[in-house]
N, C-alpha and C positions, 0 to 999 in steps of 0.2 A: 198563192198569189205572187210568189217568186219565180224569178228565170233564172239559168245560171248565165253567167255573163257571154258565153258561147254562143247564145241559142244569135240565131240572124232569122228568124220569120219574117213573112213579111208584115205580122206588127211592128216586132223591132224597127223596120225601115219608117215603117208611117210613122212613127212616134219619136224618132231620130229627125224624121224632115218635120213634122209638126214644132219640134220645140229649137231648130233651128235658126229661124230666123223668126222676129216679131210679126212680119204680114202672114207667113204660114200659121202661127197659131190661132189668128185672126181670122183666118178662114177654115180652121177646124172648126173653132165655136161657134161662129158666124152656119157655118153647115151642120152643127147638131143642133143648135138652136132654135133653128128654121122648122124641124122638124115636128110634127106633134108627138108626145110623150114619150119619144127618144131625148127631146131638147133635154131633158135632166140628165145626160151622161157627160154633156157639156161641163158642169161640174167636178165630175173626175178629173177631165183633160185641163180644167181649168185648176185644181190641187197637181196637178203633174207640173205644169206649166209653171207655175210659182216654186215649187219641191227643184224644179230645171234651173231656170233662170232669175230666180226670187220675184219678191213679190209686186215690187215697182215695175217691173215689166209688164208680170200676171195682170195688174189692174190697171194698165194702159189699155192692154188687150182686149179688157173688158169693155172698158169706155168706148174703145173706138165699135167692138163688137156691138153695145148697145147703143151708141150711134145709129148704127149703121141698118140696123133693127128698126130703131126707132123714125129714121127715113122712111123708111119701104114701109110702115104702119101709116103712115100720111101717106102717101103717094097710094095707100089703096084703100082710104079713107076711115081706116081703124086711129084707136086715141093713141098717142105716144105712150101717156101715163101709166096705161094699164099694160106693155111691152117692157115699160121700164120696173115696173112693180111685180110683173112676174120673171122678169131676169134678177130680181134683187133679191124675191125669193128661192129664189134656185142657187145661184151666184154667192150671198151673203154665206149662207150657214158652213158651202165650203170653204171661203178665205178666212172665214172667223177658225172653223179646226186649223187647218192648216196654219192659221199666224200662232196660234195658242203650241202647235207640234213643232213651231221651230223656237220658242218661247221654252217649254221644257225638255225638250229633245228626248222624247219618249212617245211613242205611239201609244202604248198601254197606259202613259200616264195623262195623258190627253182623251181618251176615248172613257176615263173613270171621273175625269173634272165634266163632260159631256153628258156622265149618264146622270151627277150632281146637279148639275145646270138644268136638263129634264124633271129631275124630282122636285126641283125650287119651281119650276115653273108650273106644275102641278098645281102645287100648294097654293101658290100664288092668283089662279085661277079661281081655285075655292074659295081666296079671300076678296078677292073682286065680283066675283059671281055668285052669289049666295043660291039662284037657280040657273044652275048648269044647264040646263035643256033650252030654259028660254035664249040665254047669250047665244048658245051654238045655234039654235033656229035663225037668230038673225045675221049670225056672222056668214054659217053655210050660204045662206040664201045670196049677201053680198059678192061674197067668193063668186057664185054661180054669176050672177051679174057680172061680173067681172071677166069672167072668162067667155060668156055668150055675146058682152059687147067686145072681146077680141072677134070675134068669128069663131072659137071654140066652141061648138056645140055639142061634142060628144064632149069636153072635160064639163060643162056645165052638166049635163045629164048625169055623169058621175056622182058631181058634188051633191046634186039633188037626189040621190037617192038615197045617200046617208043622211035626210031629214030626220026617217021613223029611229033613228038610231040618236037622237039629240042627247037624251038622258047618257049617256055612256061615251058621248066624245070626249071629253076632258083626257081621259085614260087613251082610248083610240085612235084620236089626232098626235095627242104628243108622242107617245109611242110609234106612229106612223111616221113623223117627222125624224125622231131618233133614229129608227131602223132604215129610213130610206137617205138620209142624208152620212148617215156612219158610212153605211155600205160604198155608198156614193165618196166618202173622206178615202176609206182603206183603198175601194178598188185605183182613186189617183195615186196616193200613194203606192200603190203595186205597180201601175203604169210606170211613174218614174222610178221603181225600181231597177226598170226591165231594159233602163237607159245606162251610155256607161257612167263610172262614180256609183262606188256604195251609198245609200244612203246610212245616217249614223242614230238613227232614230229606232233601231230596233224592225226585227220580223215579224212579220203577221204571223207566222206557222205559232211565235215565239208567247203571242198574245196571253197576255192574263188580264183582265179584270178583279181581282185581288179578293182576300179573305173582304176586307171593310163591305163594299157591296153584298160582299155572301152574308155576311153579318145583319148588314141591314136589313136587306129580306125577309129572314130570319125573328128577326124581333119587329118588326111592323105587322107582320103577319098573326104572331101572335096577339101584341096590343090590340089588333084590328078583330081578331077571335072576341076580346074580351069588352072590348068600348063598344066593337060596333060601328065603329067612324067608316064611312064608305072610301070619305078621303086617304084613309090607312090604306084600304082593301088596294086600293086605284096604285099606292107607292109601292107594297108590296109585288103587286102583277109588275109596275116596272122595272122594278130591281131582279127578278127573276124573269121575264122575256128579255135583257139586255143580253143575258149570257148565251144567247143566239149567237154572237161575233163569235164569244171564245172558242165556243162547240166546232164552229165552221174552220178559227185554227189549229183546232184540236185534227181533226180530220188533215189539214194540212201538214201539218206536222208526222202524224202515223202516214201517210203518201213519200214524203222528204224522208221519211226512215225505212221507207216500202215496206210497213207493217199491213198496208191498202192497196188497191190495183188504181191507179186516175180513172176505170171506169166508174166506182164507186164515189167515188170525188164525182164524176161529171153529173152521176148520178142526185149526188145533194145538192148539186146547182139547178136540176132542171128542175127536182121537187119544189124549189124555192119561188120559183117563176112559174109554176102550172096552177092555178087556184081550181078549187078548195083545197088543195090536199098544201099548197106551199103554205097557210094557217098550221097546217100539225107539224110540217117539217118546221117551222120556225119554234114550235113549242118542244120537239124531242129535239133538236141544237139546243134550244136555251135548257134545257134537265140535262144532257150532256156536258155543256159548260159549266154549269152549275156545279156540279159532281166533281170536274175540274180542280176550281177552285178550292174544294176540300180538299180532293185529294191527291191533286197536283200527276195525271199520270204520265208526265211526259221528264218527269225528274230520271235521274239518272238509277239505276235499279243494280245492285251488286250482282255479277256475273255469278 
């Protein structure tokens, strides 16, 4: 997810005239946004754009973007509220990483207080919901509401297909949030990498998720053998699918040391994005990260 500071593509150029001036970032978002189910890469641009110009700018950008959204929903008779509710859910979770990464000035140590904030919110679910299937029955169904009275009808057909799946969303959704919104944190932060100024927060190739999460996994797992608490089972699976990220720096790193050819790399990108099979490539990335974390294999090794 690095460039060296040479490369001039022509991302480089978009991304140099993107974080240039306030109205051009304005009309990147403003045209990812627009988009159906691309609009979540606006995100990215919008962690680059804050990582560029900080964050009082970033959330001008925003505002005026969701304005500007929120006009053109009136003017073609859709609700504002539900415009602004789905740019806050897109928008939110990456200004929240990104303030917390300039807060600790750590990537790896921001994406381990993130997979924390996941397992609390687990937990936190089970103690609110004492039937998980019913909650998620009626929150799915709102969701779907919500996205059929924008005019999305393929995202509401989505939502409603994960009904027969109610009993097991707790684990599903958060985890689907984690993995889609991390991805969504790193790859802005890769963007403005690729800008000039180092950033001082550490490399993706560099990533560790730490012994503490391998830990944890480790002993919930077991508990969860022994009690039987489903809610263990549920903390377990996401303490070992997070190490998904590291696997994927893992890979990056053996590329950056040409131990790998980039077609290999391009290769565990496409797997990621082609379903069914991007389900196993996220689960042999999280058993390769995993493995990592024990045993650390990008340490330096005596000649």
């Amino acid at each position: 997810m690095e460039s060296s500071p040479g490369d001039k593509s022509p991302l480089d150029t978009a991304l140099k005239w993107l974080s240039a001036r306030t109205v051009n970032g304005v009309f990147g978002l403003l045209a990812l946004a627009s988009l159906p189910l691309v609009g979540m890469f606006s995100s990215a641009l919008l962690v680059m754009l804050v990582l560029k110009n900080g964050l009082r700018v970033a959330i001008v950008q925003a505002a005026i973007t969701a304005g500007l959204l929120g006009v053109a929903s009136l003017l073609s008779g859709k609700n504002p509220a539900v415009v602004a509710f789905s740019m806050a859910a897109i928008w939110a979770p990456g200004l929240i990483l990104v303030s917390l990464l300039m807060a600790t000035r750590s990537l790896a140590l921001t994406l381990q207080i993130s997979v924390i904030a996941m397992a609390a919110l687990i937990g936190l679910i089970f103690v609110i919901a004492p039937d998980p299937a019913a909650f998620w029955e009626s929150t799915l169904n709102a969701v779907a509401a919500a996205w059929r009275e924008q005019g999305q009808e393929d995202m509401a057909s989505v939502v409603e297909q994960l009904l027969p799946f109610a009993e097991h969303m707790t684990l599903t959704i958060v985890l689907a949030l984690w993995i889609v919104h991390s991805a969504l944190f790193t790859l802005g932060y890769a963007l403005a990498g690729r800008l000039p100024g180092a950033l001082p927060y550490g490399r993706f190739a560099e990533l560790s998720l730490g012994k503490v999460i391998a830990i944890l996994m480790a002993v919930s797992s077991l508990v969860a053998m022994v009690v039987n608490a489903i809610w263990l089972k549920n903390l377990a699976f996401l303490f070992y699918a997070v190490f998904w990220l590291q696997g994927l720096a893992l890979l990056h790193w053996l590329h950056a040391e040409k131990k790998i050819p980039v077609v290999l790399l391009m290769f565990a990108y496409a797997t990621l994005v082609i379903p069914p099979i991007n389900a196993i490539a996220l689960m042999v990335l999280a058993l390769v990260g995993y493995a990592d974390a024990w045993f650390n294999f990008r340490r330096e090794r005596p000649a």
